[in-house]
Structure formats: C-alpha cells, structure tokens
C-alpha beads as a LAMMPS data file, in Angstrom:
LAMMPS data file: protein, C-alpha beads

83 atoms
82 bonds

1 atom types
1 bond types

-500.0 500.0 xlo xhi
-500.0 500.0 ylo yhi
-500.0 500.0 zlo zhi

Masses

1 110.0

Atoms # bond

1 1 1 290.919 155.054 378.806
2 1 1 291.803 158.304 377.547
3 1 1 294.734 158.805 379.604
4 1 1 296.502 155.792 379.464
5 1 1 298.744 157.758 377.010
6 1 1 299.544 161.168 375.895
7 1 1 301.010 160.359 372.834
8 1 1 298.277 157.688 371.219
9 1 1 294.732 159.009 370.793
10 1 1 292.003 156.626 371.703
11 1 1 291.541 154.958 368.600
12 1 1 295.094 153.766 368.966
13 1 1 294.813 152.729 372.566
14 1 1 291.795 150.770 371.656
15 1 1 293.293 149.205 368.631
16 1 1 296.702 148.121 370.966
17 1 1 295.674 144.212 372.282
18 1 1 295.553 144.843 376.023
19 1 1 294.259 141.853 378.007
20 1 1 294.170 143.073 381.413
21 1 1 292.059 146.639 379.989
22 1 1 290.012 144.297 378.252
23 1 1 289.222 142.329 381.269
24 1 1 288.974 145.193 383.271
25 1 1 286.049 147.038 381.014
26 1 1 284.066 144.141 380.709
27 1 1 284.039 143.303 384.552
28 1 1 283.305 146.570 384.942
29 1 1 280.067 146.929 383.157
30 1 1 278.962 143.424 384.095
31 1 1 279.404 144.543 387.595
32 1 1 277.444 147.327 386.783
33 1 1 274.709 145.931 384.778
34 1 1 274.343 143.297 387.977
35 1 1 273.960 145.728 390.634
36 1 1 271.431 148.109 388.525
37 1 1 269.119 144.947 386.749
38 1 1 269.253 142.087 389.645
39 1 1 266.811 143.367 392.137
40 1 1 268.552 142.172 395.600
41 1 1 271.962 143.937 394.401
42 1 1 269.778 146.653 393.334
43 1 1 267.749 146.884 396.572
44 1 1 271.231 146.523 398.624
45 1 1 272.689 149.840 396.884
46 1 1 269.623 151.712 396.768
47 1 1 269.402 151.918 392.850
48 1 1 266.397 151.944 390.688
49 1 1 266.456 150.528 387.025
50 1 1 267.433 152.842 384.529
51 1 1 264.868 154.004 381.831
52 1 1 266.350 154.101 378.069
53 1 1 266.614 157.660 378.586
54 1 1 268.802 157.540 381.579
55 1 1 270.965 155.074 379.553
56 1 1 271.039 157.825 376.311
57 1 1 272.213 160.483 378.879
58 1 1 275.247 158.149 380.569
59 1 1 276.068 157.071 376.945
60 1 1 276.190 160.769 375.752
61 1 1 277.584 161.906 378.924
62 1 1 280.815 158.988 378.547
63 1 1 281.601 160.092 374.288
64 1 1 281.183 163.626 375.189
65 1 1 284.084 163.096 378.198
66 1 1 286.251 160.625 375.993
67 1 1 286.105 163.422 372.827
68 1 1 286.912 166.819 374.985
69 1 1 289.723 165.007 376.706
70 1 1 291.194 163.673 373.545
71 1 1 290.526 167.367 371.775
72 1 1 292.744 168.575 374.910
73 1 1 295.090 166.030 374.304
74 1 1 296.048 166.874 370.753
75 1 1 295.515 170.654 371.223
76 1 1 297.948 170.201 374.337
77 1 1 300.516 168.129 371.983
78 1 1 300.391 171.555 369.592
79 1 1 301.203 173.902 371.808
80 1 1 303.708 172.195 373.377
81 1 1 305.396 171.567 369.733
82 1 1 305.505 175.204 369.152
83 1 1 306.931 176.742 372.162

Bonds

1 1 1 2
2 1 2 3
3 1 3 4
4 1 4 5
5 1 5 6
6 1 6 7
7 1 7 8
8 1 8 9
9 1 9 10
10 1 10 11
11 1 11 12
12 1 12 13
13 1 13 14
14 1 14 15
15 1 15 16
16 1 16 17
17 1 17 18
18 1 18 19
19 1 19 20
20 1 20 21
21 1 21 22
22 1 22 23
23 1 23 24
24 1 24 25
25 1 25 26
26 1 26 27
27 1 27 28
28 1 28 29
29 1 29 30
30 1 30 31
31 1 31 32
32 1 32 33
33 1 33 34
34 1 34 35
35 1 35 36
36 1 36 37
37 1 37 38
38 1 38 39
39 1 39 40
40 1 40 41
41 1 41 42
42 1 42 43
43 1 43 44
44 1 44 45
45 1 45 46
46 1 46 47
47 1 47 48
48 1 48 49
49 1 49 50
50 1 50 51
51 1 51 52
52 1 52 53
53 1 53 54
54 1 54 55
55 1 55 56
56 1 56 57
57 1 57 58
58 1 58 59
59 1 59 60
60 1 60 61
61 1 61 62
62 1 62 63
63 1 63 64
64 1 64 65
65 1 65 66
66 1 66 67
67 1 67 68
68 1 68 69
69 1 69 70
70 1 70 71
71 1 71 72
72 1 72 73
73 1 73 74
74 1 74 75
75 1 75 76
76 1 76 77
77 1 77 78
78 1 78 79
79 1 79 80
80 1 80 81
81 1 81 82
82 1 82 83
C-alpha cells in the first residue's frame, strides 16, 4: 500500500476512495483467514491455526514495514529537494 505513490504518505492513500484496493484488501484477508481457520483449506496447505501471539507478531511485523517504508519515503523526498 505504501508504494502506490511517492508523493502521498499512507494516510493519504488510505483516505483517497479506491474501489478496486478496497476490494483487493478485503479478499485478501478473507482468503487468508479461510485457508488458516477452515480446517480442510488448512489441512490442504499444511498450516496450523495461529495462536494470539502469532497474530501480535504478523500485526507488529505489517506497522513496523508500512512505518520504515513511509520514514524512507519522506526522508527520500528531502534529500532529493536539497540536491
């Protein structure tokens, strides 16, 4: 989401009405909730459910991503202003 655009940050791209990234996110993560929490999807990829703690890791793991990339983003935006 991040890098749909170098100019906006992400609050901006979120805040912009798009319907296809809208669709896209949420069949996403039903796709994903499916194949981890329904136990014949789960059984055909080989998953195992996910405890609360491996769910406070991805979550952490996903902000921490967004945030450095949109840190590089505006520090990126600076430097290229100045040369």
């Amino acid at each position: 989401m991040t890098n749909l655009s170098w100019s906006k940050h992400l609050f901006g791209i979120i805040k912009t009405k798009n319907k296809a990234l809208i669709g896209v996110v949420c069949i996403t993560l039903l796709a994903l909730i499916l194949v981890i929490y329904v136990p014949p999807l789960r059984n055909l990829f080989h998953f195992s459910v996910l405890s609360a703690e491996d769910l406070l890791i991805a979550l952490i793991s996903g902000v921490v991503s967004l945030l450095w990339f949109e840190i590089f983003k505006v520090l990126s935006r600076r430097f290229v202003s100045i040369a």
